[in-house]
LUMBA-235411 format. One record per residue: x, y, z of N, C-alpha, C in turn; residue in one letter; residue number from 0. Coordinates in steps of 0.1 Angstrom, whole numbers, plus 5000, padded with zeros to 4 digits. Atoms other than C-alpha are relative to their C-alpha. Layout:
BEGIN
- n_east	n_north	n_up	ca_east	ca_north	ca_up	c_east	c_north	c_up	kollum	tormar
- X	Y	Z	X	Y	Z	X	Y	Z	A	NUM
...
This chain:
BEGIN
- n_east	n_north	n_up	ca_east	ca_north	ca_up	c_east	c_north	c_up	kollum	tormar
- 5008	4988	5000	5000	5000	5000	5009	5012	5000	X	0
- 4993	4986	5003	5015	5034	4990	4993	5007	5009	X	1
- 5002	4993	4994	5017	5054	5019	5001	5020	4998	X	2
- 5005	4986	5005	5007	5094	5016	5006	5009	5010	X	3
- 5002	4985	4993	5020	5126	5028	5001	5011	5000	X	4
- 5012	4989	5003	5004	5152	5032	5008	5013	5009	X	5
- 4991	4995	5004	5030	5178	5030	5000	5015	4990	X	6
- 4996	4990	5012	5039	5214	5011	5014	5001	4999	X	7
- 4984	5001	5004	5075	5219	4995	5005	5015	5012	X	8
- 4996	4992	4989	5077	5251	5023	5006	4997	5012	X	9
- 4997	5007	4980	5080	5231	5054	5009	4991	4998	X	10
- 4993	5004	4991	5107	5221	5070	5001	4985	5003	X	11
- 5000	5009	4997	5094	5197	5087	4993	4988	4996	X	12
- 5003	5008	5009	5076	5180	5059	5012	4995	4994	X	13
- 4991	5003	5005	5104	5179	5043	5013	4991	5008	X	14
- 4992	5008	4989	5124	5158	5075	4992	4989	4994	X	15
- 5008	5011	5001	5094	5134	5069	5000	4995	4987	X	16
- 4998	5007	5010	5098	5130	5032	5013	4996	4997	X	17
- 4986	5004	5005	5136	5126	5028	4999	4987	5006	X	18
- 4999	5014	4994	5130	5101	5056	4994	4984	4993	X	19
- 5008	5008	5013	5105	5083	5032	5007	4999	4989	X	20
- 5000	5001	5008	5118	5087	5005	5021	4996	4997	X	21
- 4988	5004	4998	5157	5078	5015	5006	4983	5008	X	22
- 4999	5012	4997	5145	5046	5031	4992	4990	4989	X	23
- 5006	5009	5010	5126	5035	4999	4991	4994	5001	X	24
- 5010	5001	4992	5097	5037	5014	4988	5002	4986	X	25
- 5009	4998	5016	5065	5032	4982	4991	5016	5009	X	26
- 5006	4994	4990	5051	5067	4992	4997	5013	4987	X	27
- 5005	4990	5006	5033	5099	4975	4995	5013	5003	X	28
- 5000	4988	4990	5034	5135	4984	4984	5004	4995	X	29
- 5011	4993	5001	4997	5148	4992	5000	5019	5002	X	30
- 4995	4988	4997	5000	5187	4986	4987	5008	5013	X	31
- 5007	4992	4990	4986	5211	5020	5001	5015	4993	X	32
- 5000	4987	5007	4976	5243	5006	4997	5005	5012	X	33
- 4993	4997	4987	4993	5252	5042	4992	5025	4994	X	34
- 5000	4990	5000	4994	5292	5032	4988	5006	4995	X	35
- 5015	4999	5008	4956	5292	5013	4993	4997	5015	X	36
- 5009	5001	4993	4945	5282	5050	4995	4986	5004	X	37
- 5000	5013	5001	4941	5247	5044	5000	4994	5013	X	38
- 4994	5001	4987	4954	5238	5077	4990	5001	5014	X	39
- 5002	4992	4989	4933	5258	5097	4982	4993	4996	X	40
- 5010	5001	5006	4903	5246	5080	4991	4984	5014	X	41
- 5000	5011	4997	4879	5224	5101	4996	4984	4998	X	42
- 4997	5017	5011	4879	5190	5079	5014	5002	5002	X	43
- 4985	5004	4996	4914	5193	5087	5001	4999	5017	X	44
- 4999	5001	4985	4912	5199	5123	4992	4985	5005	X	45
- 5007	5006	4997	4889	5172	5124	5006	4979	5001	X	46
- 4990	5014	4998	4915	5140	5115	5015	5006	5005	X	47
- 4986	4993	4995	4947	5164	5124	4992	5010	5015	X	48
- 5004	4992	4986	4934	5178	5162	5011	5014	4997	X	49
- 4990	4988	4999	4971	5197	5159	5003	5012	4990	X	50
- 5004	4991	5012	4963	5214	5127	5013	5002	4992	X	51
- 4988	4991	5007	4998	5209	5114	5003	4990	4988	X	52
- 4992	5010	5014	5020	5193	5083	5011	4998	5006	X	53
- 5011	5010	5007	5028	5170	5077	4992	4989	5009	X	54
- 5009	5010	4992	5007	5140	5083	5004	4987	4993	X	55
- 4997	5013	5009	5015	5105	5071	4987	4995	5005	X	56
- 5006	5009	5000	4990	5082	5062	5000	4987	4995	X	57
- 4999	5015	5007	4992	5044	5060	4993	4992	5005	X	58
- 5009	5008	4998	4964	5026	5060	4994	5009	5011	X	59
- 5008	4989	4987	4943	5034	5095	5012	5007	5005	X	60
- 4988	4993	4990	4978	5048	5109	5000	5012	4995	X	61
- 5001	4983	5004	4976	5086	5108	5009	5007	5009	X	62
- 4994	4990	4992	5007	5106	5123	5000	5012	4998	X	63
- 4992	4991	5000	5020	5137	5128	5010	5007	5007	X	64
- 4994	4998	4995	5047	5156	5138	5016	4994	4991	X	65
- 4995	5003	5012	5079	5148	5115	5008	4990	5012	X	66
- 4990	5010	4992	5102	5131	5148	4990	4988	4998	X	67
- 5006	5019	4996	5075	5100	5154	4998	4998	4982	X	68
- 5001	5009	5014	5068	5098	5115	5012	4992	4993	X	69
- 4987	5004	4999	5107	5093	5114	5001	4983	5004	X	70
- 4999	5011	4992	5105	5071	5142	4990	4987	4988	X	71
- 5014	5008	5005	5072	5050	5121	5013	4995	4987	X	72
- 4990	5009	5009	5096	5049	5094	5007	4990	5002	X	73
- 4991	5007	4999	5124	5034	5108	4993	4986	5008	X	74
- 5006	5013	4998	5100	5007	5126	4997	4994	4987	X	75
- 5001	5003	5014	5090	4999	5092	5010	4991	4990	X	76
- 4987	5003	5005	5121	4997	5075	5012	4996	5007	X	77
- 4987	5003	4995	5146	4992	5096	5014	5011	4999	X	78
- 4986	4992	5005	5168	5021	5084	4997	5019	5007	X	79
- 4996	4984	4998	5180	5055	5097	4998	5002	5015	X	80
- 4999	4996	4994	5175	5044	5132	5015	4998	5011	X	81
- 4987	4996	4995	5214	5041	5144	5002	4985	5000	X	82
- 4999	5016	4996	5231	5010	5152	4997	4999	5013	X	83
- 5005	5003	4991	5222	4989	5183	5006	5007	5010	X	84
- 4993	4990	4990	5228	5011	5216	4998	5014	4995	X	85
- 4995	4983	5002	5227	5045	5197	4984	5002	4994	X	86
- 5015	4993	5003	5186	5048	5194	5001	5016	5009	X	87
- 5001	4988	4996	5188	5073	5221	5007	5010	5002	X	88
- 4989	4985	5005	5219	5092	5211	4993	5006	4986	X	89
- 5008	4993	5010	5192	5098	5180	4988	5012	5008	X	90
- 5009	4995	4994	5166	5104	5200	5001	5014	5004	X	91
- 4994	4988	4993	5186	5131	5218	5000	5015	4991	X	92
- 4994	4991	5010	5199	5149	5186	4984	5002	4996	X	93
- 5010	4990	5009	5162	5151	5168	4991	5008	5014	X	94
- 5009	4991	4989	5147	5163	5201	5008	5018	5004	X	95
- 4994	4991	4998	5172	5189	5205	4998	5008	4987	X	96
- 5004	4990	5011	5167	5201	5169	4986	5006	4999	X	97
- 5012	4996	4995	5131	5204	5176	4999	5011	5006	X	98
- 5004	4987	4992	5133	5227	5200	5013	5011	5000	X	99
- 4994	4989	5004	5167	5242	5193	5003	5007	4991	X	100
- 4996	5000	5014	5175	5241	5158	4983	5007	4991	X	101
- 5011	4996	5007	5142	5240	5137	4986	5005	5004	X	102
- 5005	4989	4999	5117	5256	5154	4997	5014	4995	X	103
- 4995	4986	5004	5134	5289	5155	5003	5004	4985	X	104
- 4998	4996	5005	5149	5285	5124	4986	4999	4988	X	105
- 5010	5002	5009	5116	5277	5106	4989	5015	5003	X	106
- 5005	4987	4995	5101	5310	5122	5005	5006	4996	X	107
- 4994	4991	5011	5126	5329	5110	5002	5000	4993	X	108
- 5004	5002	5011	5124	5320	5081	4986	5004	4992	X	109
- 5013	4998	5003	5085	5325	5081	5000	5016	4999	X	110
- 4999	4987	4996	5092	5358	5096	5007	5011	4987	X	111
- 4989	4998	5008	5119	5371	5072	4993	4997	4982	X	112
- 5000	5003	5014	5102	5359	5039	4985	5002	4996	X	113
- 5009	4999	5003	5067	5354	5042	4990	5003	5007	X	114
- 5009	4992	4999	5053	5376	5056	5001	5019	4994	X	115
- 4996	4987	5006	5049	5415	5039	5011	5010	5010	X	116
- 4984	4995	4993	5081	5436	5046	4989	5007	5013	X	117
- 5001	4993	4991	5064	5461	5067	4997	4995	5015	X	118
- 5004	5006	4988	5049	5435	5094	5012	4990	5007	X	119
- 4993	5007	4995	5081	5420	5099	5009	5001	5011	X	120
- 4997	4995	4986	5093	5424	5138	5016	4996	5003	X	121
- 4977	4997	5002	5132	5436	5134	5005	4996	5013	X	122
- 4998	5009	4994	5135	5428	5166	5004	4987	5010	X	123
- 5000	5019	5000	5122	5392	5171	5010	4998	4987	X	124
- 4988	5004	5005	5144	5387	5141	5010	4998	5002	X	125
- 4982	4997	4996	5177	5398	5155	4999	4991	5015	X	126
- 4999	5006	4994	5167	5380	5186	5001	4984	4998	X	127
- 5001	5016	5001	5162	5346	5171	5006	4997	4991	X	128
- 4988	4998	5008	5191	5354	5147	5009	4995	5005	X	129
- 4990	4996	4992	5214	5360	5176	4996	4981	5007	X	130
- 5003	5010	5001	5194	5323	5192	5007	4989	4993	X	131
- 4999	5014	5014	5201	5299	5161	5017	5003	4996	X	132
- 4985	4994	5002	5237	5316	5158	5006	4987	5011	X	133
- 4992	5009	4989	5245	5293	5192	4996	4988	4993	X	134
- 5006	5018	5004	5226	5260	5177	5009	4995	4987	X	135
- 4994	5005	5006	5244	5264	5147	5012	4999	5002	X	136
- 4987	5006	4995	5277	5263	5164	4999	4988	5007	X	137
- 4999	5014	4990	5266	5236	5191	5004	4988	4986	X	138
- 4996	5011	5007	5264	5213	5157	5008	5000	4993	X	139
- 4984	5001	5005	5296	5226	5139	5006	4995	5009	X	140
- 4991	5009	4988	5313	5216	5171	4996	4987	4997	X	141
- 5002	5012	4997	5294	5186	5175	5010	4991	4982	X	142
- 5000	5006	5018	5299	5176	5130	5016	5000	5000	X	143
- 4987	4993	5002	5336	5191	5135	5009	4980	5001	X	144
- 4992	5016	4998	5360	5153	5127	4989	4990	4999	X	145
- 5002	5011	5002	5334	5134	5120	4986	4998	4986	X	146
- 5011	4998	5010	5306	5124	5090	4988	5000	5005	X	147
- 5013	5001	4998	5273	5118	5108	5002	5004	5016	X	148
- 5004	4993	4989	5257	5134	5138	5000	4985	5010	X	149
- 4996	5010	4993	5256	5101	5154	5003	4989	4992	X	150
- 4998	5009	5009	5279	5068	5145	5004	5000	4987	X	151
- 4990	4999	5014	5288	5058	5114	4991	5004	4985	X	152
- 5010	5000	5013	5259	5065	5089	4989	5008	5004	X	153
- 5012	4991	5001	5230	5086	5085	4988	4994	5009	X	154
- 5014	5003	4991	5203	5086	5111	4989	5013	4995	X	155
- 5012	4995	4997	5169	5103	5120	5006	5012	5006	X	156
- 4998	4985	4993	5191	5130	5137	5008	5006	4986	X	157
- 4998	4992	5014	5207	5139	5103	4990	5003	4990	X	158
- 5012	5000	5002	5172	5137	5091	4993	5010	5002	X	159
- 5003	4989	4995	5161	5162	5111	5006	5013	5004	X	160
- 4991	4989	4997	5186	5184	5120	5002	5006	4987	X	161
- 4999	4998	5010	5191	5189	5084	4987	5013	4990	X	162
- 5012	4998	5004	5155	5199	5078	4992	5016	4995	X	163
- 5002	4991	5008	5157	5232	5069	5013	5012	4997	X	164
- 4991	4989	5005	5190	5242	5058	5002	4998	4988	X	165
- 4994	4999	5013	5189	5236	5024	4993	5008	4994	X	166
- 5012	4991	5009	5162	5262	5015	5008	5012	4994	X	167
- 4988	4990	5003	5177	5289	4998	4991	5016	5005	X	168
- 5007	4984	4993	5154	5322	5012	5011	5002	5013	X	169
- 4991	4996	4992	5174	5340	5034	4991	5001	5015	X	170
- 5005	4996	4982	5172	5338	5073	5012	4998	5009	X	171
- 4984	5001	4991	5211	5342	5088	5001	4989	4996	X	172
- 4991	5013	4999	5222	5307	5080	5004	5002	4987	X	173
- 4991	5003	5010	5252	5308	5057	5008	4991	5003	X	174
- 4996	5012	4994	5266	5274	5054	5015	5005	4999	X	175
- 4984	4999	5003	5301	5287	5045	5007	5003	5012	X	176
- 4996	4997	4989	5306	5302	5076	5001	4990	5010	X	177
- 5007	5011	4990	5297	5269	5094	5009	4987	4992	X	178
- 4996	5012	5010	5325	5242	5075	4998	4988	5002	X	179
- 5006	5018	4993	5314	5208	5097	4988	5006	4992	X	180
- 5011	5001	5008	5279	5219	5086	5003	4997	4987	X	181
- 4997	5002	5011	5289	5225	5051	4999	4986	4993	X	182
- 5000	5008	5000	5303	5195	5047	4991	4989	4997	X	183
- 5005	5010	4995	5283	5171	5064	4984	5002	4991	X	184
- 5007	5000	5012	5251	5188	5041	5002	4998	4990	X	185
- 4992	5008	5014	5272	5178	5009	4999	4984	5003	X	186
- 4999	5010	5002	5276	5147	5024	4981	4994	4999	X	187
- 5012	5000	5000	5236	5142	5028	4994	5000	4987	X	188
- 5004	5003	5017	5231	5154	4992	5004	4991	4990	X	189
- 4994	5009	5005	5251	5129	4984	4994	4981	4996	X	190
- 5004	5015	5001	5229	5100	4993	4994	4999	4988	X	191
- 5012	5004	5007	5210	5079	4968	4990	5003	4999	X	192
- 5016	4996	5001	5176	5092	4964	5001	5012	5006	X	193
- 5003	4994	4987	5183	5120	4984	4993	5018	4980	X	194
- 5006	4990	5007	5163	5155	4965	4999	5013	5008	X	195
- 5007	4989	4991	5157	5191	4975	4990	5000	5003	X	196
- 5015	4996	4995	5127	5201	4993	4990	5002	4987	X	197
- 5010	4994	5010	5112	5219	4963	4998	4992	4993	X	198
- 5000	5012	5013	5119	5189	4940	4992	4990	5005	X	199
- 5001	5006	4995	5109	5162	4965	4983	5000	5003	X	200
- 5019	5000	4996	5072	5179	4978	4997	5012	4989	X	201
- 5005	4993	5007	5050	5201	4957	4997	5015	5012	X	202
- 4999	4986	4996	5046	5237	4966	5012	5011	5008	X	203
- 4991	4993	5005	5068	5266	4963	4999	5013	5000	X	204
- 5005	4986	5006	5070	5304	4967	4997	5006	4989	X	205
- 5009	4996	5013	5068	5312	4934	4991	4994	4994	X	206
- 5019	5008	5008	5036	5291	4927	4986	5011	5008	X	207
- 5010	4988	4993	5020	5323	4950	5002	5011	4995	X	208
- 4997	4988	5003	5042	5351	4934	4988	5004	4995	X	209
């Protein structure tokens, strides 16, 4: 059964939940969320999504959301991306920390910064959560600094995530050049088999609103 999710090419953290899909070879098909048309908010959405967010995987009666446990669903599934034996909750650790340190913030400012009209944009809450994501993205240059993956020897659910929204190209303070373990270690990621950008990967796109 080809599993669905329901997803726009904007988010972040859809885009954690399809690479993860779509890196473990998972039979799966992006449902587009017309997220910015309101979609979301709508209630026939609130009604099988209580949290009102993207994405959502659906397989069969299983309905998640949230991109860490659809991760996790993956890797029950398949078997792949969740670390070797002993190192589940050195993943655990890393996508929970990106959650609340990493992508969050940087998915706000990003919201902040791009899409919404210049004049409503709160200079700053920006410079504050600029100044924020400035320490997160050093915590994981340090952490990335001598080695290829965030934990162990191969690509987990914390490179999965943690990854999840630096390849967008809108500007929101993250320049990977300044950051050379990041750098890197996102080359090494684009590097996998199947691996796609966001915009290529899910449907929807700023310029499909220009």
């Amino acid at each position: 059964m080809t599993m669905e999710l329901h997803c726009f090419g904007e988010s972040g953290n859809s885009y954690k939940a399809a690479l993860a899909l779509e890196l473990a070879g998972v039979d799966w098909q992006p449902v587009f969320v017309d997220f910015f048309g309101g979609q979301a908010r709508t209630p026939e959405w609130r009604a099988e999504n209580g949290m009102g967010e993207a994405p959502v995987l659906v397989d069969g009666d299983i309905r998640l959301s949230q991109s860490g446990a659809i991760q996790a669903y993956v890797t029950e599934k398949t078997g792949k991306h969740g670390g070797a034996p002993g190192e589940h909750l050195e993943v655990l650790r890393w996508v929970l920390w990106d959650n609340h340190k990493l992508s969050s913030q940087a998915g706000m400012l990003r919201f902040l910064m791009n899409f919404l009209p210049e004049d409503k944009r709160p200079a700053e809450v920006i410079a504050f959560t600029q100044a924020r994501l400035k320490s997160a993205y050093d915590t994981l240059n340090r952490h990335l600094d001598g080695r290829a993956w965030i934990v162990g020897d191969g690509v987990t659910n914390a490179d999965l995530s943690c990854c999840g929204y630096l390849y967008y190209p809108e500007p929101f303070g993250f320049d990977r050049t300044e950051y050379p373990a990041i750098d890197a270690w996102l080359g090494r990621i684009a590097a996998l088999p199947g691996w796609k950008h966001p915009y290529d990967l899910m449907p929807g796109r700023p310029s499909d609103r220009a």
